[in-house]
N, C-alpha and C positions, 0 to 999 in steps of 0.2 A: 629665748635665743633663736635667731631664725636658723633655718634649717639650710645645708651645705650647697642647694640648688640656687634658691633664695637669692645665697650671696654670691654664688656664679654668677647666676646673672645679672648684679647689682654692679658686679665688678664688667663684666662682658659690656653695660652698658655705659660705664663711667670710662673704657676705653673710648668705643666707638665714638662717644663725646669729643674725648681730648684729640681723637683725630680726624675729625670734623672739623674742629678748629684750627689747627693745625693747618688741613688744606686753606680753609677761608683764606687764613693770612697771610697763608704764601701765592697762593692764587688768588684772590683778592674777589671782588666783584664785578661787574658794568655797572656803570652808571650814567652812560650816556655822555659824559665830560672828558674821556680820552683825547687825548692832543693827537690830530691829525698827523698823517704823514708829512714831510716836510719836501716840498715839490722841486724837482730841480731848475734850478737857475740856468743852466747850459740845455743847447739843444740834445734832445736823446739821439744819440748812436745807436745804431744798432748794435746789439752785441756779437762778438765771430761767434759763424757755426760751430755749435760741440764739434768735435770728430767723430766722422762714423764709423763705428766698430768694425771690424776685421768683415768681409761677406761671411767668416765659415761661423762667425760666432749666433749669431741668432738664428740662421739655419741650423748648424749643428743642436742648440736647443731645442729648436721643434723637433728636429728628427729624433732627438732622448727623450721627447714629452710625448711624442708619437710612439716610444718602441721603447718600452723599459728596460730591454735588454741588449741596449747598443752602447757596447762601450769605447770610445775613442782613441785609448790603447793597442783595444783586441784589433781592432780598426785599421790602425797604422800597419800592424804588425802584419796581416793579412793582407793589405796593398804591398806594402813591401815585396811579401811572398810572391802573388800573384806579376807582380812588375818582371821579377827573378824569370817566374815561369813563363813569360809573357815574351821577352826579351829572349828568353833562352830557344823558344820554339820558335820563335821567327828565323833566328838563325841556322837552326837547322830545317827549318821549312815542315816543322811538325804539324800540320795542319790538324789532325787530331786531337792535340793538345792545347791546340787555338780554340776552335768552333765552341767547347761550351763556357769560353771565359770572356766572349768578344761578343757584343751586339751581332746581330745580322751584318748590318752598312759597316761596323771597324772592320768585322772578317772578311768581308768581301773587297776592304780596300786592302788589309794586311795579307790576304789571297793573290791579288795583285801584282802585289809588291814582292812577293815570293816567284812569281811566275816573269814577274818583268829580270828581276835581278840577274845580271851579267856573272859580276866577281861574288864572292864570297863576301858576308857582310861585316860589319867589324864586333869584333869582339867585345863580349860584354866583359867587364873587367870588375866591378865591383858597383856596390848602390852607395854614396855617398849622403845622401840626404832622403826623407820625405816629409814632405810639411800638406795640412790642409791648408788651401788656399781659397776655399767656396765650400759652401755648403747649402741646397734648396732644398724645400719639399713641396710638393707638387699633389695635392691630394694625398694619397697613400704611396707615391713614389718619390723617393729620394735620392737625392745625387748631391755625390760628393766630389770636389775637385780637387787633386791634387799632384803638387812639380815634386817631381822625383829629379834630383840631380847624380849624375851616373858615369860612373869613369869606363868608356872603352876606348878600345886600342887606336881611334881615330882620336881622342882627346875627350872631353868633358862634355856630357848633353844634359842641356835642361828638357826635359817630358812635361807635359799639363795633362795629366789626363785625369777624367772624368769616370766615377764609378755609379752606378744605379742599381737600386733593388727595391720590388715590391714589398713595403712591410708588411703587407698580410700574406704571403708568400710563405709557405712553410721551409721552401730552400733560405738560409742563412748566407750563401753568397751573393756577391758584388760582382756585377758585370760590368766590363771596359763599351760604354757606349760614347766617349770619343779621344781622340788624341787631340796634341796641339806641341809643337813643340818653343811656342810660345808665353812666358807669364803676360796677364793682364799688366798693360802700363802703369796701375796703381798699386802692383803687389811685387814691380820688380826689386830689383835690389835687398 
């Protein structure tokens, strides 16, 4: 009588057989006699362009394959804030609470505009929206854009603005390196 190993592997290899065959027959062989492709009769068109993806979506990819620890949530939720704080100290002309959230060139224009201003400015009333609408990376810098839409006491503004930060940078915030208060023609609406 053979022994229990013996017949393991008798059986081990009367599978590997039957599904051997098995593949053959459903995938089959070449043989060199496959029926070509069958060629079109009409002239080729070209086919429409795919649609290109959203700008924020393949950047924003790089920038999470670049920095395992950015997440798009925390993200939002921190523009948000900063928008708040941002909007808040202009109107009161807090220039201390600008200088370390603002590039050089924003501060120096939101500086400006603090020192130009006649009346009082209008009221920030509430943030209504924030979407990404861009997203680059640039070697180890990234930047993110996005419309904040915003209800103050003059009526509804759309923001574009633009965040940046070094990802080898041990600071974890986002700087305001521009404004706009324009969306891009292909992201309006």
């Amino acid at each position: 009588m053979p022994d229990s190993q013996t017949l393991g592997l008798f059986i081990a290899a009367v599978l590997a057989g039957v599904i051997c065959f098995r593949l053959y027959w459903v995938l089959g062989r070449r043989t060199g006699n496959e029926p070509q492709p069958q060629t079109a009769s009409k002239p080729l068109v070209p086919a429409p362009a795919a649609p290109t993806p959203a700008p924020s979506s393949s950047g924003l990819l790089d920038i999470q394959l670049a920095d395992r620890t950015f997440d798009t949530p925390k993200f939002l939720t921190g523009a948000r804030t900063a928008y708040d704080q941002i909007v808040t100290a202009f109107a009161k002309g807090d220039r201390e609470t600008l200088r370390p959230l603002l590039s050089p060139d924003v501060y120096a224009a939101f500086d400006a505009g603090i020192t130009a201003r006649g009346e009082p400015p209008a009221t920030f009333l509430k943030l209504h929206d924030a979407r990404i609408v861009g997203a680059v990376l640039h070697g180890r810098e990234a930047e993110i854009t996005l419309a904040f839409v915003a209800e103050f006491s003059t009526g509804s503004v759309t923001d574009v603005w633009t965040f940046a930060r070094n990802l080898d940078s041990t600071d974890p915030n986002w700087m305001l390196v521009a404004t706009s208060g324009d969306l891009p023609p292909d992201l309006a609406g």
